[in-house]
C-alpha positions as a printed Julia matrix, in Angstrom:
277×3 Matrix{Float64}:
  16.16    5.93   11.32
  18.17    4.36    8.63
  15.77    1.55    7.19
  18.16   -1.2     5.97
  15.77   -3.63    4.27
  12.12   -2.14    2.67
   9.47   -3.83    0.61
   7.9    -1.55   -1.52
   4.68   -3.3    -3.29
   3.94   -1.91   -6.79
   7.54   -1.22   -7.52
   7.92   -1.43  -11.31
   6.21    1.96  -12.5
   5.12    5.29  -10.94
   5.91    6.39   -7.54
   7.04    2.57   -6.14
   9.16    2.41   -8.68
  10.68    5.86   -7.85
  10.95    5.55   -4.38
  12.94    2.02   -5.46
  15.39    3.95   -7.37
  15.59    6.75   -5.04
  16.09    3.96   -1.88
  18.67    2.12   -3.76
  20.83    4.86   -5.18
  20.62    6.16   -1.44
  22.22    2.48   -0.2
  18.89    1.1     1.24
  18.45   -2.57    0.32
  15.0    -2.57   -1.52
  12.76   -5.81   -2.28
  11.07   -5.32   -5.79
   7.4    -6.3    -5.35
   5.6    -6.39   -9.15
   3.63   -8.77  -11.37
   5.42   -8.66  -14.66
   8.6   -10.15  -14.45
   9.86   -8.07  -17.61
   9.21   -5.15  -15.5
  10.85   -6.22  -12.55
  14.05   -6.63  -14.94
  13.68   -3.39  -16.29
  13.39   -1.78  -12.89
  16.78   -3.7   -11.61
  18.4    -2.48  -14.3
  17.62    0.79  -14.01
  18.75    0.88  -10.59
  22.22   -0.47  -11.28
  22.37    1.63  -13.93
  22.39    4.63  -11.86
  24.86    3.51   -9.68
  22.29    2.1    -6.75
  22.3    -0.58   -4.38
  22.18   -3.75   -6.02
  18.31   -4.93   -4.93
  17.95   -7.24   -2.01
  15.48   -9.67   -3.85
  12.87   -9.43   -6.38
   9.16  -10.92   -5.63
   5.99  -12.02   -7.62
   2.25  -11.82   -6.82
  -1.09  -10.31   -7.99
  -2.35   -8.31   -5.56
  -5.97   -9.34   -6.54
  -5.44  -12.77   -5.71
  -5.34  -13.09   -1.78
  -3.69  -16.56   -2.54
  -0.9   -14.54   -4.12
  -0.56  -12.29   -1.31
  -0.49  -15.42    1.03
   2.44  -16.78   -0.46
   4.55  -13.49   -1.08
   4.12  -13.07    2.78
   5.38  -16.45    2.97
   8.66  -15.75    0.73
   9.46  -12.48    2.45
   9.46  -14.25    5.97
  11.81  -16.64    4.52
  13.46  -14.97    2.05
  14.37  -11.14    4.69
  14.66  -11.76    8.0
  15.93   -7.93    7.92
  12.96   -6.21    6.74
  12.26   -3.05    8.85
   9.88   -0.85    6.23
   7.25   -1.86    4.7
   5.58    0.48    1.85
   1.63   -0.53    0.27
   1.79    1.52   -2.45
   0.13   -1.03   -5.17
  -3.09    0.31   -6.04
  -5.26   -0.1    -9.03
  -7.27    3.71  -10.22
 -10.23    4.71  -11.52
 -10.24    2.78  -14.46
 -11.14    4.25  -18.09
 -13.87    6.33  -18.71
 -17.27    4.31  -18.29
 -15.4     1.28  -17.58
 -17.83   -0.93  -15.31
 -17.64   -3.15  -11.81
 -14.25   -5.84  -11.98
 -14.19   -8.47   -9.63
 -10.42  -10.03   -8.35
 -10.31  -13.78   -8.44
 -11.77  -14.0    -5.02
 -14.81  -12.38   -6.1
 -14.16   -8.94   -4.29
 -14.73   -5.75   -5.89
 -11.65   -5.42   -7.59
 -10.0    -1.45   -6.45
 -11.19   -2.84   -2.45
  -9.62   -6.26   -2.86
  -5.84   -4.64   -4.59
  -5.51   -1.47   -2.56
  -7.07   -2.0     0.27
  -7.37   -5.85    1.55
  -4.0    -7.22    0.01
  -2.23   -4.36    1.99
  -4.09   -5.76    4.96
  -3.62   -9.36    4.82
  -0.18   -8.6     3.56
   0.92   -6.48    6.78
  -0.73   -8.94    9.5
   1.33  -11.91    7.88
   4.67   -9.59    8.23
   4.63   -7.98   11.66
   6.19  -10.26   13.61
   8.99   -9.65   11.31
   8.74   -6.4    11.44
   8.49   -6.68   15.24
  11.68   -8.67   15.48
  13.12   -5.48   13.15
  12.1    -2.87   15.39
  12.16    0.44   15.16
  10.11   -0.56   11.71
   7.76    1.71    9.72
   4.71    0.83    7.6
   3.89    2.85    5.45
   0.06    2.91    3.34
   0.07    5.25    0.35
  -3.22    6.34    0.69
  -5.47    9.13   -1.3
  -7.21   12.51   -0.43
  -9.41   11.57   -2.16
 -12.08    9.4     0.4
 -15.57    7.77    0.45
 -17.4     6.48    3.48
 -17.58    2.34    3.39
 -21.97    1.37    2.74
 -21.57   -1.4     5.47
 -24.52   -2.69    3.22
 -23.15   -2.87   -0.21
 -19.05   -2.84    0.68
 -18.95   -4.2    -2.63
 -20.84   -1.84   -4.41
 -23.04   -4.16   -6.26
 -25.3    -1.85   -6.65
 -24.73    2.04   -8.25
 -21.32    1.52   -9.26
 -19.01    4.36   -9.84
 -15.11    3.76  -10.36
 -13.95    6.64   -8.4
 -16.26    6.23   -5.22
 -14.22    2.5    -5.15
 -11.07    4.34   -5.47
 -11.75    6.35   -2.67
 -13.21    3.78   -0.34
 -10.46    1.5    -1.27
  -8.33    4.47    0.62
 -10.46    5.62    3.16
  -9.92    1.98    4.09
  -6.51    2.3     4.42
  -6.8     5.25    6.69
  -8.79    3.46    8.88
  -6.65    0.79    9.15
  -3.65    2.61    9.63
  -5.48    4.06   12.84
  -6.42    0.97   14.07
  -3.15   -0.86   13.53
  -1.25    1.87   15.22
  -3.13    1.19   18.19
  -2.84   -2.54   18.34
   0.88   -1.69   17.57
   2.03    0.8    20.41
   4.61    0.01   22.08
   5.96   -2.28   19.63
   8.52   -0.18   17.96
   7.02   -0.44   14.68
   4.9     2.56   13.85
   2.02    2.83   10.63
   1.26    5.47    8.81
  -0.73    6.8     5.44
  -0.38    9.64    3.52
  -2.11   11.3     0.26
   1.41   11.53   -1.49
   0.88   14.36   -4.42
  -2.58   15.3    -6.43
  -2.87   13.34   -9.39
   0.6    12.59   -9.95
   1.9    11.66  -13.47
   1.32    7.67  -13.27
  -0.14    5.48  -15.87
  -3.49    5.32  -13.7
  -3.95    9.28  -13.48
  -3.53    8.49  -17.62
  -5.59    5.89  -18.0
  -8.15    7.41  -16.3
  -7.78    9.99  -19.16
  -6.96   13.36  -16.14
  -4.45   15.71  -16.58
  -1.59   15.3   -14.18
  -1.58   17.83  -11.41
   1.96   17.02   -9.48
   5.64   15.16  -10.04
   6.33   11.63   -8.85
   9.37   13.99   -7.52
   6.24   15.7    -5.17
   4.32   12.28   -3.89
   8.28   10.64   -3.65
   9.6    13.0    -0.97
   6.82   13.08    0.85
   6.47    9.27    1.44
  10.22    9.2     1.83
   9.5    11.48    5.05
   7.74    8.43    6.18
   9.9     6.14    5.39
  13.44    7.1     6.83
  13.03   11.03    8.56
  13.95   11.09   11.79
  11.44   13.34   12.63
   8.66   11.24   12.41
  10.04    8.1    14.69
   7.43    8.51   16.79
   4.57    9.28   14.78
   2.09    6.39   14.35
  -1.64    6.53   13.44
  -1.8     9.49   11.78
  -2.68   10.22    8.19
  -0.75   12.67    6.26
  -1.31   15.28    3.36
   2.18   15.18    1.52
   3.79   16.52    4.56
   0.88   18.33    6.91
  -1.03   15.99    9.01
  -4.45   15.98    8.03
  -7.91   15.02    9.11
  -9.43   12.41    6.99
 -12.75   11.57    6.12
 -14.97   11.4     9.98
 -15.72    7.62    9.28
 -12.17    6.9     9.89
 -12.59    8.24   13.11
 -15.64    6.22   14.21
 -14.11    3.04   16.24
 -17.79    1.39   15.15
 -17.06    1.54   11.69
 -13.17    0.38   11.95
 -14.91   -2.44   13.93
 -17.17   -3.7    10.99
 -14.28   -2.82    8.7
 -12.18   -5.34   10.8
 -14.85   -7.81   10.78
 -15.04   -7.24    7.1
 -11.56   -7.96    6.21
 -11.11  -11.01    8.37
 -14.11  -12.49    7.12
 -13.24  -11.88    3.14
  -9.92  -13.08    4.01
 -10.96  -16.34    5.44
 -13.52  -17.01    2.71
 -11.13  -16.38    0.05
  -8.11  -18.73    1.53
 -10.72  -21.29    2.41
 -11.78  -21.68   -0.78
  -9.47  -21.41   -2.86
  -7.14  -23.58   -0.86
């Protein structure tokens, strides 16, 4: 596959932002997703200034604001009718040291609601363009590092720990990539997730105060194997260690508990459009 047209979310620092470069100076039309506009500009410009791809479009939201995400699925289905790849890599860490509970604007536990639910809302709004764009790839950037969902305190009201959000936030993903998948066969568009590299050097592996472990050069190739190899035109519903697949936590395997996930979702979702609208 040659993708033509991809959407990479989170593409103004870290590994969106070299997967951007590397797309672009490769002749893939890429659509910058970021908050800061400054960013954005500085992330254009580095692209043309090595010699890549002019970018397709440029495109605004906050991930933690499901309003946000509502309306950047509503520019990219009117803005790129060509859009065969799209890439959830915007994710929010572990936050500092001792740093406590944050809530997005909706009221959802902040790491569930930015790298797990906008992801979600944001693919169901774009399939049928990726549909019409088949063969089409997504592509969730997910984490080794897991934690089963408490189906009685999602939110994790109660106990609070920064990392165990981080890694439900991605187990999350996993699970959804399995269910999509199956919803999806047939279709020509195929879903993925992958643990890119091991604490790669990103602002949130700094933040977080760790000592970086891999190379955006490491997590980048390995989602790029996702996103245009050949190889893997077929694959679909599998999650991915770099390159290996890879068994992930068992509650990703339990069709009860993508079930209540499901529910979940659709029912945070609809609360947060409905009021807010």
């Amino acid at each position: 596959m040659s993708p033509t047209t991809v959407l990479i979310t989170g593409a103004t620092d870290g590994l969106g932002r070299w997967l951007a470069l590397r797309l672009a100076t490769s002749g893939v039309g890429v659509v910058l997703h970021g908050r800061n506009p400054a960013r954005l500009d500085e992330t254009a410009r580095e692209i043309r200034s090595e010699g890549g791809r002019e970018p397709v479009g440029v495109v605004r939201a906050d991930l933690a604001d499901l309003r946000q995400v509502d309306r950047l699925a509503d520019e990219v289905l009117d803005r790129f009718a060509g859009l065969d790849v799209l890439v959830n890599n915007a994710a929010v860490g572990f936050g500092e040291p001792g740093a406590g509970r944050e809530l997005s604007p909706d009221g959802i536990e902040l790491r569930f609601a930015v790298n797990y639910l906008a992801g979600y809302h944001l693919t169901r709004r774009l399939l049928p363009a990726l549909v019409a764009a088949a063969p089409a790839r997504i592509v969730n950037v997910a984490s080794i590092g897991q934690a089963p969902i408490d189906f009685a305190d999602p939110m994790l009201e109660h106990g609070y720990d920064g990392y165990r959000a981080y890694r439900q936030s991605k187990l999350a993903q996993i699970m959804f990539t399995i269910d999509l998948a199956e919803e999806l066969r047939g279709s020509g568009v195929t879903v993925n997730a992958l643990h890119p590299a091991t604490l790669m050097a990103t602002s949130m592996v700094r933040e977080a105060e760790l000592t970086p472990l891999s190379t955006l050069h490491d997590g980048g190739e390995a989602t790029l194997r996702l996103i245009a190899d050949p190889d893997v035109a077929d694959v679909s519903g599998v999650y991915f260690d770099q390159t290996m697949a890879a068994t992930p936590n068992p509650q990703a395997l339990d069709p009860d508990a993508r079930r209540r996930l499901r529910e979940l979702s659709d029912a945070l979702v609809a609360r947060a459009l409905a009021r807010r609208a």
